[in-house]
N, CA, C and O of each residue as an XYZ file, in Angstrom:
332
protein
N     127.032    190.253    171.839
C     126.163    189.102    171.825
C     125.042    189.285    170.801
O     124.821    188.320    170.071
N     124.425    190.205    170.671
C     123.726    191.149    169.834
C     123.694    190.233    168.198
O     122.902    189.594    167.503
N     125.000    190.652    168.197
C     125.702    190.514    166.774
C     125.703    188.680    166.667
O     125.053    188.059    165.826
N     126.456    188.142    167.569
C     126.374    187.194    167.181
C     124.537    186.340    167.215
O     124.177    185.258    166.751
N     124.009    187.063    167.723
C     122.407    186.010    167.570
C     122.022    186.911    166.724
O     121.135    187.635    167.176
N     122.497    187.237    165.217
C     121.910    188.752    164.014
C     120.698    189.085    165.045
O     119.615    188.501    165.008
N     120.902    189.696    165.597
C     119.238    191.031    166.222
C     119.964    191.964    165.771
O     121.189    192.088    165.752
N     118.974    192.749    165.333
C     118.730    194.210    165.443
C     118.818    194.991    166.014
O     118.095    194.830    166.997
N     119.532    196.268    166.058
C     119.629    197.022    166.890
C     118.397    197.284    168.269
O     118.615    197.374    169.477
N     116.918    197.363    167.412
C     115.729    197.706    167.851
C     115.592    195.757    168.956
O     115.070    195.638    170.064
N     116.117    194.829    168.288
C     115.798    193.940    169.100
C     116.439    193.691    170.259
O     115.980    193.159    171.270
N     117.888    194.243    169.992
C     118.840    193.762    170.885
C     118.923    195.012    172.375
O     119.716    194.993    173.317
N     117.733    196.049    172.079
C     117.363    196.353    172.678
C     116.375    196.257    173.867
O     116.632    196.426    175.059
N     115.002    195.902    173.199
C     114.102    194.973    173.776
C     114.759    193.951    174.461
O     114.165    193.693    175.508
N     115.779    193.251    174.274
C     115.906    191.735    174.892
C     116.754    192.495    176.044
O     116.966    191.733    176.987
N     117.314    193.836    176.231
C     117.936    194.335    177.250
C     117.224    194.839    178.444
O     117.579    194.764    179.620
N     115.665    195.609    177.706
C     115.043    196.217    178.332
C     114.405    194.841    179.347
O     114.551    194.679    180.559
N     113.642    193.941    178.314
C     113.249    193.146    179.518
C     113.906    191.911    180.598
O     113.508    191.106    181.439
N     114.899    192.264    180.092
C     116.021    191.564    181.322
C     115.959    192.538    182.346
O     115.697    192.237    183.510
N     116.165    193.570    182.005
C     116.240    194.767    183.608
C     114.738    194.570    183.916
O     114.653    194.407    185.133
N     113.494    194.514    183.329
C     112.515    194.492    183.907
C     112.251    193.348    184.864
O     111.674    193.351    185.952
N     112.841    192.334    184.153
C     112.655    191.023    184.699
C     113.637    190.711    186.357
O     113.663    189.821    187.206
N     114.327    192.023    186.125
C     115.689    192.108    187.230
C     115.167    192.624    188.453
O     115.332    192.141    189.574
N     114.497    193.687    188.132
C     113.886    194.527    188.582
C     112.575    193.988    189.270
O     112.366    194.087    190.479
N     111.571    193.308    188.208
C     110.782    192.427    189.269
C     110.705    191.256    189.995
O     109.694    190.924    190.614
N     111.818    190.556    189.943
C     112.415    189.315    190.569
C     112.972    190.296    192.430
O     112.940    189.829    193.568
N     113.367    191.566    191.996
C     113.818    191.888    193.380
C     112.645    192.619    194.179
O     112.627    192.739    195.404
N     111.927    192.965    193.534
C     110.380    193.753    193.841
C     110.041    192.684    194.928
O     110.164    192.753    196.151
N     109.420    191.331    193.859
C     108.941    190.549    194.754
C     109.565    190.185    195.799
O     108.887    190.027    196.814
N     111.074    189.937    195.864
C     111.978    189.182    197.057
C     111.673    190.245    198.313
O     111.408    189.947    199.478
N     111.788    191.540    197.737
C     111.693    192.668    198.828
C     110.594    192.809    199.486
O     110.654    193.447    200.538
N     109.196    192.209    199.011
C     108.097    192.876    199.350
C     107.381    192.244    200.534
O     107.028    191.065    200.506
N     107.212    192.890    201.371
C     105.668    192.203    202.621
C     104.967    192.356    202.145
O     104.426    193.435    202.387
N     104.435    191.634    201.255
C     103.207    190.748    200.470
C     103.688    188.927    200.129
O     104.714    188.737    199.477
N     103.223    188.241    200.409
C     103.304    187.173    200.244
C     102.966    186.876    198.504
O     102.283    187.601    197.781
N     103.488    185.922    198.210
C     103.570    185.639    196.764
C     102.261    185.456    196.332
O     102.107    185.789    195.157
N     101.047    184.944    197.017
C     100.247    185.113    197.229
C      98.903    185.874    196.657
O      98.058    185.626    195.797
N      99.235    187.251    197.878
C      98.754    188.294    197.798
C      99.309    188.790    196.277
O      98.522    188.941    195.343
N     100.473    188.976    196.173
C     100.900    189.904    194.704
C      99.947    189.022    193.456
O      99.160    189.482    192.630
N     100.438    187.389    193.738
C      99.373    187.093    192.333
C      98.027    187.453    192.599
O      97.548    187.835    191.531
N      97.245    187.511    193.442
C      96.096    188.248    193.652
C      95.653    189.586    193.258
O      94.657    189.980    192.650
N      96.514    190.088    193.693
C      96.711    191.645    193.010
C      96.813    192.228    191.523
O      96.572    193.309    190.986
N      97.377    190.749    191.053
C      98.201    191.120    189.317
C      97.361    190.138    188.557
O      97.535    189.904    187.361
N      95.938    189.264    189.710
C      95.221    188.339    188.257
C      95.838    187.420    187.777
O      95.414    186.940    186.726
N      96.995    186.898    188.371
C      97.965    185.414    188.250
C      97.826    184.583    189.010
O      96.869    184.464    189.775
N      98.989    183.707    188.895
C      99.126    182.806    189.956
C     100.167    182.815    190.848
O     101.251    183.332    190.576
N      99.959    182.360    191.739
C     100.834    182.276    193.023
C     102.585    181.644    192.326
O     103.608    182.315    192.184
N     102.398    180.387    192.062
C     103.347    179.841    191.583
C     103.681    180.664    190.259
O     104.902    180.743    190.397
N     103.451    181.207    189.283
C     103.958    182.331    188.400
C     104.875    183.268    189.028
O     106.065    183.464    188.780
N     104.084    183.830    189.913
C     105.013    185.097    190.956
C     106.605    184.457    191.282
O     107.668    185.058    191.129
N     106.397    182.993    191.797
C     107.386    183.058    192.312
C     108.354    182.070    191.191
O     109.549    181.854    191.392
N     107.717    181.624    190.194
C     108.928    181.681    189.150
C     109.780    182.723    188.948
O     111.008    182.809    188.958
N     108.384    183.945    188.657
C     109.326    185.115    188.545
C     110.489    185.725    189.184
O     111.444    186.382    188.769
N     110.024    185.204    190.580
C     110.940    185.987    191.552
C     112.390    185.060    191.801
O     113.279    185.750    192.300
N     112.750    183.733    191.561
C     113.351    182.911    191.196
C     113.905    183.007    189.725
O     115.001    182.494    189.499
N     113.264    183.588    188.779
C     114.084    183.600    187.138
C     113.893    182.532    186.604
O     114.620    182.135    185.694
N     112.676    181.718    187.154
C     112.354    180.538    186.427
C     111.142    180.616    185.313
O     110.700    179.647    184.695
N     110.696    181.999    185.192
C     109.677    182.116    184.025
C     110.234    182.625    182.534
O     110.799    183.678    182.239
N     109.996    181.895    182.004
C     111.023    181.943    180.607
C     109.484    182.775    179.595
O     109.869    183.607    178.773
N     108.187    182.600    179.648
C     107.274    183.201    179.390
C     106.551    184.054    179.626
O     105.339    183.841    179.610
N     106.985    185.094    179.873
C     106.509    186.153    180.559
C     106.911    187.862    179.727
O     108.068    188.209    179.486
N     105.861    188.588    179.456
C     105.565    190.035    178.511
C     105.844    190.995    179.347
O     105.480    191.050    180.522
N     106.553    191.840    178.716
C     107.282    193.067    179.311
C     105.911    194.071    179.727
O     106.040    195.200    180.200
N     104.801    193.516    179.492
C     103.521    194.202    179.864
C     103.438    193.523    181.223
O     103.228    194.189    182.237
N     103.577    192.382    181.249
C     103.387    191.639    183.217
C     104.257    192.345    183.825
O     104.001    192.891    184.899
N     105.624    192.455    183.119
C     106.339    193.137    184.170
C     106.367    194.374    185.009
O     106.489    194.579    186.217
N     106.145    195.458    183.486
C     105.695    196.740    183.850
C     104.686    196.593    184.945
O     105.036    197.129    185.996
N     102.993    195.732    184.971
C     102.113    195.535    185.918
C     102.876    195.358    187.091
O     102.832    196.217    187.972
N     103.572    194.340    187.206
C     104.457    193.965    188.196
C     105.063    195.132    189.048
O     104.650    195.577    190.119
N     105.888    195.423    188.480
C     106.627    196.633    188.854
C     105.755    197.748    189.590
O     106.123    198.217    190.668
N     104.893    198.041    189.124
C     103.680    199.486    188.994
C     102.688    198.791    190.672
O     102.379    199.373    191.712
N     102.500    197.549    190.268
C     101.844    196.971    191.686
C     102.936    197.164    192.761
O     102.729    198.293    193.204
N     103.933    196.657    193.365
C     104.858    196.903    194.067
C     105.363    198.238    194.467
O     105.496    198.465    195.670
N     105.712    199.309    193.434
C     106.377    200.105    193.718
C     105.231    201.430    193.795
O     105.404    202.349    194.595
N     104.217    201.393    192.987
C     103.390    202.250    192.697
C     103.174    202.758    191.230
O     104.275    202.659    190.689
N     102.341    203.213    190.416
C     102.262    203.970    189.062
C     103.094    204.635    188.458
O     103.278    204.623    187.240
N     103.829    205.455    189.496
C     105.077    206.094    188.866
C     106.427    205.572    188.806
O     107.431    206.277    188.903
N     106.423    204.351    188.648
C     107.812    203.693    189.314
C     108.786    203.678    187.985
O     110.005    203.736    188.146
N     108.244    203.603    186.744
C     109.104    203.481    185.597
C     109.134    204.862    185.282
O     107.993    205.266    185.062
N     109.912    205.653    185.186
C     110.257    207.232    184.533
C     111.113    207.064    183.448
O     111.852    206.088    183.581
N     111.279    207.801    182.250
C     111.228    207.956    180.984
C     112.321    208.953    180.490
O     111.960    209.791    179.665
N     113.053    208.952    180.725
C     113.911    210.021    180.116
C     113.818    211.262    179.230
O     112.658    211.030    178.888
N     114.042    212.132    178.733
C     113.464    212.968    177.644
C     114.729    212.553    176.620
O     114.768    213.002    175.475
């Protein structure tokens, strides 16, 4: 797919990474006892943002919200890094 939309190796990366992020915090939120609510409270958003997110209805959204996202829910260490 990559190939056919010409990205870049380096892009067609990024557009992978933040699909899993976006995967990843769509199930955060579904999972969490926090109300959609509380999490946009927590993350300095909005209520209705959260739950685009958590639905896959936010088409605008930075792999920096997500990481926040993620890091609020799961805790600071939740993304690990490979060597």
């Amino acid at each position: 797919m990559a190939d056919d939309l010409g990205l870049t190796d380096v892009d067609a990366y990024m557009m992978e990474l933040k699909a899993k992020l976006y995967t990843k915090s769509s199930a955060l939120i579904k999972a969490s006892k926090y109300t959609h609510e509380q999490i946009a409270h927590q993350m300095g958003t909005s209520r209705s943002r959260i739950s685009r997110i958590a639905n896959h209805g936010e088409n605008n959204v930075s792999i920096e919200l997500l990481i926040k996202l993620i890091a609020t829910l799961e805790g600071k260490q939740a993304i690990k890094f490979a060597a």
